[in-house]
C-alpha positions in Angstrom: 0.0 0.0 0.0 2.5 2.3 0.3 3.9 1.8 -2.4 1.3 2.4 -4.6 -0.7 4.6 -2.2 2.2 7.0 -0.9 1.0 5.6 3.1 0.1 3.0 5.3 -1.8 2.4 8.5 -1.2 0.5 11.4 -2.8 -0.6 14.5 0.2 0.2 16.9 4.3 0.6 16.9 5.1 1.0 20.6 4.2 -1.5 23.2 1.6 0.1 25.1 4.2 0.6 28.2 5.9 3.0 26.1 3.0 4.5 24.6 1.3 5.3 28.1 4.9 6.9 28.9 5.3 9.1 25.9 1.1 10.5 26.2 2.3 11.3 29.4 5.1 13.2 28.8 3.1 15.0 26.2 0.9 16.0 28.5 3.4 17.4 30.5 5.3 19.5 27.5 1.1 20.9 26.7 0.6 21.9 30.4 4.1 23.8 30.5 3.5 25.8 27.5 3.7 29.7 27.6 0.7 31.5 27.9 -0.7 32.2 24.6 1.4 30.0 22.9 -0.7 27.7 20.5 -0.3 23.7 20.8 -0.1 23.3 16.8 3.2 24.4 17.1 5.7 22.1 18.9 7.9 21.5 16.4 11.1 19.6 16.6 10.8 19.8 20.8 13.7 16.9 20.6 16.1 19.4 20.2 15.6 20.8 23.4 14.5 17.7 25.3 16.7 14.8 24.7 13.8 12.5 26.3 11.9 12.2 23.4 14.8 9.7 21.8 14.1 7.3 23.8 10.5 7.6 21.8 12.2 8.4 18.6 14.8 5.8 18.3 13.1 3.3 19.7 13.8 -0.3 18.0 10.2 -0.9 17.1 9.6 2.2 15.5 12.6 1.8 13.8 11.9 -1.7 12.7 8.6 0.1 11.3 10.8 2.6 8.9 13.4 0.3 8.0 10.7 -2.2 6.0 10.1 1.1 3.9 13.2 3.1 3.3 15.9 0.4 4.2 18.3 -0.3 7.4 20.2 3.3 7.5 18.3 5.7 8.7 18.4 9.2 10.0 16.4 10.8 12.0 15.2 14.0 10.5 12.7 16.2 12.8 9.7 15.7 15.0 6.6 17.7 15.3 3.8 17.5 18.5 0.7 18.6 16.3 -2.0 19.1 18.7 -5.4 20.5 17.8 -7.3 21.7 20.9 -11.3 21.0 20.5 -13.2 24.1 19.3 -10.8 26.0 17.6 -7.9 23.9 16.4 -6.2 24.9 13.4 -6.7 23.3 9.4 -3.5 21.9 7.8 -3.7 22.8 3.6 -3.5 20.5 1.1 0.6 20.4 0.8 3.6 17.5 -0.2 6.1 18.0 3.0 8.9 17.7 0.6 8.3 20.7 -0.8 9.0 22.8 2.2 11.9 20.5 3.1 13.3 20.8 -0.1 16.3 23.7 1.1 17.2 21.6 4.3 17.8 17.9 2.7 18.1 16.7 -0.9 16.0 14.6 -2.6 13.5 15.7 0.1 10.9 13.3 -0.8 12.7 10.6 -0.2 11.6 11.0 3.9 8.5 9.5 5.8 6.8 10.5 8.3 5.2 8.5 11.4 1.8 10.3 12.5 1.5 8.7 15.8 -2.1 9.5 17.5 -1.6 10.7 20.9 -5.3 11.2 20.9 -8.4 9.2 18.7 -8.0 10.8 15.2 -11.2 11.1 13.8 -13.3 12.7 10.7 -15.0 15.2 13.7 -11.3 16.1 15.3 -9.8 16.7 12.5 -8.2 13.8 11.2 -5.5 13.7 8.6 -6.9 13.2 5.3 -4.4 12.2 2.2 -4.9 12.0 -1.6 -4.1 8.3 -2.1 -0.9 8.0 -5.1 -0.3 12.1 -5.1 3.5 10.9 -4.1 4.2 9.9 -7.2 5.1 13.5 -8.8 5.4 16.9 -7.3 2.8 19.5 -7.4 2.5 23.1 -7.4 2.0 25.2 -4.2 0.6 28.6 -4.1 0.3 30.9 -1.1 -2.2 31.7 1.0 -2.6 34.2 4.4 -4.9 32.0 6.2 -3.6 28.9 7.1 -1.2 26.6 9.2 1.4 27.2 6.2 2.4 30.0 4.1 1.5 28.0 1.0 -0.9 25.0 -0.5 -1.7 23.2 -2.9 -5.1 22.7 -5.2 -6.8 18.9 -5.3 -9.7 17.3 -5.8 -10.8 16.3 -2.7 -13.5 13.8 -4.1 -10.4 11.6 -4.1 -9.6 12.4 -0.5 -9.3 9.6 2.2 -9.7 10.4 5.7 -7.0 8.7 7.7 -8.8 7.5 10.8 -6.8 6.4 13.7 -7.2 4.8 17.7 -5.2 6.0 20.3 -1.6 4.3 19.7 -1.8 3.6 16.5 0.0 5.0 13.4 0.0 5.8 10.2 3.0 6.3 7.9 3.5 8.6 5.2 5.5 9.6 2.2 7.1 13.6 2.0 5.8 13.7 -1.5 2.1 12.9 -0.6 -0.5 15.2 -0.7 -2.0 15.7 2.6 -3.9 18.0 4.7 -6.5 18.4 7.7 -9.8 20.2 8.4 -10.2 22.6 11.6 -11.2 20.8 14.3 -14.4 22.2 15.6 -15.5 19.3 17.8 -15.3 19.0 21.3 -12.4 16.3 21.7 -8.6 17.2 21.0 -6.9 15.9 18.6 -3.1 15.2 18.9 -0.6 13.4 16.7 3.3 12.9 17.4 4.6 13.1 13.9 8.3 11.0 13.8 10.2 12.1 10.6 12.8 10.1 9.4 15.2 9.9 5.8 17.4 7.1 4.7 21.0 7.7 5.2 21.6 8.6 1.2 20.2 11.9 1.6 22.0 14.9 1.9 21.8 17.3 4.8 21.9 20.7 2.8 22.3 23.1 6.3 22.6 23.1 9.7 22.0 26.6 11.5 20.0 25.5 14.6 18.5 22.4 13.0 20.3 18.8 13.9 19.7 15.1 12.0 20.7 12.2 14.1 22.1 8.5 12.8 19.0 6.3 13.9 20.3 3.0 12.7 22.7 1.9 10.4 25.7 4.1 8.7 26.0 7.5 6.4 26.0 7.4 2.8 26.4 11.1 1.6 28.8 12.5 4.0 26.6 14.0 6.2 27.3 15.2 9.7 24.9 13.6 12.1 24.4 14.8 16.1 25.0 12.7 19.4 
């Protein structure tokens, strides 16, 4: 299915010890957060708290990536998305790659693990994807009024929601075409999204961003952080 679909689902990837511990420690990170400061927004949060590895690197999840991009494999960012019921933000129609394409090269050669924290549901605000959009790239267009700068135009009569229990997961290429609605509902809706790249893509800059050597070895000279 990925393959030909550009993503996958699946029921779980951590045992549920380790699941219980990271929701946890989510909820810790939400409660701590600044006044004002929205929960969409806690992106790449393993750079300032090494914790989350033990989530990130963890030998199941990386089992999980490895049957899709191969056995060495960088870690690339992370992202806590959390939609808070009521007024929780829409994600446009976009391909990741394309705003990744200045940090590593070829961009859509990463995947991304959208881990639900919370049930994922049509009412939430779940993710919704346009099944086989990974196989080119698409134009993006900008827009004022939205979780990006930019998106792109589809025909959402092919849309799929992406449904998904507490725990489980679903996996997704940089090039597919993907998106979510606001979430106007009265549950939150949180996903842990785990980004990873196989080893044969370049790093193009560092500046305050780090990649880390996950499993395996290098194969285009990058420089990887301990």
């Amino acid at each position: 299915m990925f393959q030909t679909d550009g993503y996958e689902t699946h029921s779980s990837v951590l045992a549920p010890a380790k699941f219980e511990a990271l929701a946890a420690h989510f909820e810790a990170k939400l409660a701590a957060l600044p006044e004002g400061r929205r929960p969409e927004h806690m992106d790449v949060p393993h750079l300032t708290d090494p914790a989350l590895f033990q989530w990130l690197l963890d030998p199941d999840v990386l089992d999980l990536v490895e049957s899709l991009i191969g056995p060495d494999i960088a870690l690339f960012s992370s992202h806590f998305i959390c939609k808070p019921a009521g007024d929780g933000k829409p994600v446009p129609w976009h391909q990741d790659a394309h705003f990744w394409r200045d940090t590593i090269s070829p961009a859509g050669d990463a995947i991304t693990v959208w881990l639900a924290i919370d049930p994922s549901t049509v009412e939430n605000g779940c993710l919704r994807v346009i099944p086989g959009s990974h196989l080119a790239a698409v134009e993006h267009t900008g827009t004022a009024d939205s979780f990006f700068n930019q998106e792109t135009a589809v025909d959402e009569s092919r849309a799929v929601d992406v449904e998904l229990e507490r725990g489980a997961c679903s996996v997704h290429s940089a090039m597919l075409v993907h998106g979510s609605p606001p979430n106007r509902s009265t549950t939150r809706r949180c996903g842990y999204t785990m980004r990873y790249m196989p080893t044969t893509v370049r790093f193009l800059k560092t500046g305050d961003h780090r990649i880390y050597l996950a499993r395996g070895r290098d194969h285009a000279g990058n420089t990887y952080s301990s």
